[in-house]
C-alpha positions in Angstrom: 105.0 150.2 115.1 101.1 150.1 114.5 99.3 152.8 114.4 97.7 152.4 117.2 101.4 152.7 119.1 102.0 148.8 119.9 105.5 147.5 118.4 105.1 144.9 115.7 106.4 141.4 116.6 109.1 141.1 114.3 110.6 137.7 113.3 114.5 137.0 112.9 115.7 135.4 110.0 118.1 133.2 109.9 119.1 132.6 106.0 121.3 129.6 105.0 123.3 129.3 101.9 124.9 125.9 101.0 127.9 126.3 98.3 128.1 124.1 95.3 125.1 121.9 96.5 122.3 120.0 93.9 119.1 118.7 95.0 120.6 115.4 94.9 122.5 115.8 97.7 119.5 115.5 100.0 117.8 112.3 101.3 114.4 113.6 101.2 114.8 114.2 97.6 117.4 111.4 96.3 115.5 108.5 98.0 117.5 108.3 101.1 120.8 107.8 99.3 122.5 110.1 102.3 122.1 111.2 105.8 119.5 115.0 105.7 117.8 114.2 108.7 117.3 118.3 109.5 116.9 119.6 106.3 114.5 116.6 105.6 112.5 117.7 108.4 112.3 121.4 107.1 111.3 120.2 103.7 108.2 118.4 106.0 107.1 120.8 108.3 107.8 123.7 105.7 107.7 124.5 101.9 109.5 123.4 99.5 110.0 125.2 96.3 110.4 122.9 93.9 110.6 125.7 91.2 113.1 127.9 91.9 115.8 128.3 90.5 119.2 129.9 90.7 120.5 133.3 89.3 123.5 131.8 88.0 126.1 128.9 87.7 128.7 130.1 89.7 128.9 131.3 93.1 129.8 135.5 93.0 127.3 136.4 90.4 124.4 133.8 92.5 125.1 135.0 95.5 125.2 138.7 94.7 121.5 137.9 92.8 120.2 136.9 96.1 121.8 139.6 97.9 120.3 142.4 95.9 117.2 140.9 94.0 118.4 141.8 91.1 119.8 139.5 87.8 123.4 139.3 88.2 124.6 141.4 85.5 122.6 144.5 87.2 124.5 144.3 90.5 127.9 144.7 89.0 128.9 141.0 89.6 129.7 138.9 86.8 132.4 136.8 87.3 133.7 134.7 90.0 137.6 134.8 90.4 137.9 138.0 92.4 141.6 138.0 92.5 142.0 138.3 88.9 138.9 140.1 88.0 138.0 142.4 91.7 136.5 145.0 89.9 133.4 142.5 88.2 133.1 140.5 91.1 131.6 142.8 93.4 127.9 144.1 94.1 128.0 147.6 92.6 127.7 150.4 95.8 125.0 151.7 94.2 122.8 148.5 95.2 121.7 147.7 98.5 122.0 144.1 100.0 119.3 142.6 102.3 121.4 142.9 104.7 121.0 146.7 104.6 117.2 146.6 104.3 117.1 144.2 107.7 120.0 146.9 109.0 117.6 149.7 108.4 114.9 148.6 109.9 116.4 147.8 113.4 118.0 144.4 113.2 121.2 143.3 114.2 122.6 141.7 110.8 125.7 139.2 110.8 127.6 137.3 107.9 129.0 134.3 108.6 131.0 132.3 106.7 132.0 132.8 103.3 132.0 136.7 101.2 132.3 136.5 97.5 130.9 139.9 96.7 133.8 141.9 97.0 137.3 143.0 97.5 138.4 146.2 100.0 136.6 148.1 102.7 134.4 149.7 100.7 132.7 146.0 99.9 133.5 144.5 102.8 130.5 142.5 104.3 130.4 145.4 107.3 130.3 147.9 104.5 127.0 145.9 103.3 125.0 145.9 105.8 126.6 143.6 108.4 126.7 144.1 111.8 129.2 141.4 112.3 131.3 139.0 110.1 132.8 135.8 110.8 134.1 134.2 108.0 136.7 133.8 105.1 137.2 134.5 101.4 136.6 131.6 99.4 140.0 131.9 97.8 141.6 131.4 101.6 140.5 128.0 101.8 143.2 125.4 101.4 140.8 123.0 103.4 138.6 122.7 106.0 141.3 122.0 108.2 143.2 124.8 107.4 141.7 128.1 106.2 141.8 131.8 106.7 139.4 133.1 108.9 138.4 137.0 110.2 136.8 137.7 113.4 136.3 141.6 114.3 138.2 142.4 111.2 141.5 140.7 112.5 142.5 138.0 110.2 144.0 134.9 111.3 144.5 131.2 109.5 142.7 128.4 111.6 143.9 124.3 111.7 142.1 123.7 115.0 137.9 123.5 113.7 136.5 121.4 111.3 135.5 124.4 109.0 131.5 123.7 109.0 131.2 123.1 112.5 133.3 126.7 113.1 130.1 128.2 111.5 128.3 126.7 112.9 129.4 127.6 116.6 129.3 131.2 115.7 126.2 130.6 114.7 125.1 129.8 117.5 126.9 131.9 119.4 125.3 135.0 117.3 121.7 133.7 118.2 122.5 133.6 121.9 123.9 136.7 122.1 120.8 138.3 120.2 118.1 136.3 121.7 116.0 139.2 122.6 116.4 141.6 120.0 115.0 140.8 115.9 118.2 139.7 114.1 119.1 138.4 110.8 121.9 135.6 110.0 123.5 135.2 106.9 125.1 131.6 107.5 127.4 130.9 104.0 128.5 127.8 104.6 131.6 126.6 102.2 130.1 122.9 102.3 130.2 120.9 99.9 132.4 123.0 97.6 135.8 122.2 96.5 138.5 120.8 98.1 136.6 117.5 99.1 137.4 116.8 102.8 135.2 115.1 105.6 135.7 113.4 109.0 137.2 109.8 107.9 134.7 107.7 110.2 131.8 109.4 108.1 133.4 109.2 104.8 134.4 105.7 105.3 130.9 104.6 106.3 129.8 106.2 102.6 132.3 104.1 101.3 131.2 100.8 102.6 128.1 101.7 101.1 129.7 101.2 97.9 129.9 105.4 96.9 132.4 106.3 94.8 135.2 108.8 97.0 133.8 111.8 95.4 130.0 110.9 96.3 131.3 110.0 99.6 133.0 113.1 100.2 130.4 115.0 99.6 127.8 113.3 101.5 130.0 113.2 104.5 130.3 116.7 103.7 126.6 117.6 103.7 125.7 115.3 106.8 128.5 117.5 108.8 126.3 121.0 107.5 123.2 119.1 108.5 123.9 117.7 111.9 124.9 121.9 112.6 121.7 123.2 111.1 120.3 121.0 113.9 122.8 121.9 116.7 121.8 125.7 115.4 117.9 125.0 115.2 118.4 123.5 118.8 119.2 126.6 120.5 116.7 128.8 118.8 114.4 126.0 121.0 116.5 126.0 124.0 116.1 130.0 123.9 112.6 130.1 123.2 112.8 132.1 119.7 112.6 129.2 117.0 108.6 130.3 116.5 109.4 133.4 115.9 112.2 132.3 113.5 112.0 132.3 109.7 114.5 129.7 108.7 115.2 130.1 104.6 117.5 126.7 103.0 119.2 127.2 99.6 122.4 126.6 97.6 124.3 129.0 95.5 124.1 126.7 92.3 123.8 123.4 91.4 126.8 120.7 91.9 130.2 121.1 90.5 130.9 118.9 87.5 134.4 118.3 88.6 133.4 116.2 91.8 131.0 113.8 90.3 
């Protein structure tokens, strides 16, 4: 509140993390080599730091940097294979996440998509500082056709969704369901991380533009996260909150070496 009693205007934030995805894999910055239309658009009507850089290579040490602020070796997350290694790929509990600071202050907080910053309840994303999760463990993706996804902390394995587009309905669903109350979105997509899969009729069409199948993959890829973004950028419109709306865009790290 002011001090004068009136209640500050507080914006949601809405904060978008891509997985495995370099600056080359959008149009406005590769010379229109792929379909960005949306995150072209941001880069346009927003600001682009063109000097920032990530906290790390890999994804559980990056993305607990972001989470905390901190250099990744301070949060207790090192390493990124969590199955073999739980107890250095976790943000320590002495650390808190954003998500807690937004928690704290009267938001309704929400993860979804992907958690890499630890194993068991006590790091569970609702132990951070999330309201609500809706998402997976990296290591349960097989594909984006078939993964393992928790909802209400029931676990269950999807076939039936395109993965990105499953984020991006809850997505959506989280904003409508919040419309009138300051909230902040944590939306981690997978995309375009490893294993390489895309509708055909989009991955085709990148083919007959002469891309090699691992460029094409991951363009079709990226174009499937962007056309969401816009489905999700839509509603905030529709609903009458996108001005009051901070919408931040970044990736984890820079591409993986092993798809090209």
């Amino acid at each position: 509140y002011y001090a004068d009693g009136r209640e500050i205007d507080r914006p949601n934030v809405i904060l978008i993390l891509a997985d495995d995805m370099g600056l080359g894999d959008v149009a406005a910055l590769n010379g229109g080599l792929n379909r960005t239309p949306v995150l072209d658009n941001l880069i346009e009507e927003g600001v682009l730091f063109n000097q920032a850089y990530s906290a790390s290579c890999v994804c559980a040490p990056a993305r607990a940097a972001l989470l905390t602020g901190l250099y990744p070796h301070r949060t207790g997350d090192v390493t990124l294979n969590v199955q073999r290694w739980p107890q250095l790929t976790r943000i320590s509990k002495s650390h808190e996440t954003v998500a807690n600071l937004f928690q704290n202050n009267g938001y309704e907080t929400a993860l979804i998509g992907k958690w890499h910053s630890g194993e068991g309840d006590d790091y569970h994303p609702l132990s951070r500082g999330f309201d609500k999760f809706y998402g997976f463990k990296g290591y349960q993706v097989k594909g984006y056709w078939e993964y393992g996804f928790e909802v209400g902390g029931r676990a269950t394995t999807r076939k039936d969704v395109y993965l990105t587009d499953l984020l991006t309905d809850y997505s959506i669903q989280f904003v409508r369901e919040n419309k009138k109350t300051p909230f902040f979105l944590h939306l981690s997509h997978f995309a375009p991380h490893r294993p390489l899969e895309a509708p055909e009729e989009l991955v085709e069409d990148y083919r007959k533009q002469g891309y090699d199948e691992n460029t094409a993959l991951v363009y079709a890829m990226v174009e499937v996260m962007d056309r969401g973004i816009g489905r999700l950028l839509a509603e905030l419109e529709e609903l009458g909150i996108r001005d009051k709306t901070l919408i931040v865009f970044a990736s984890d790290n820079g591409p993986d070496p092993l798809t090209g």
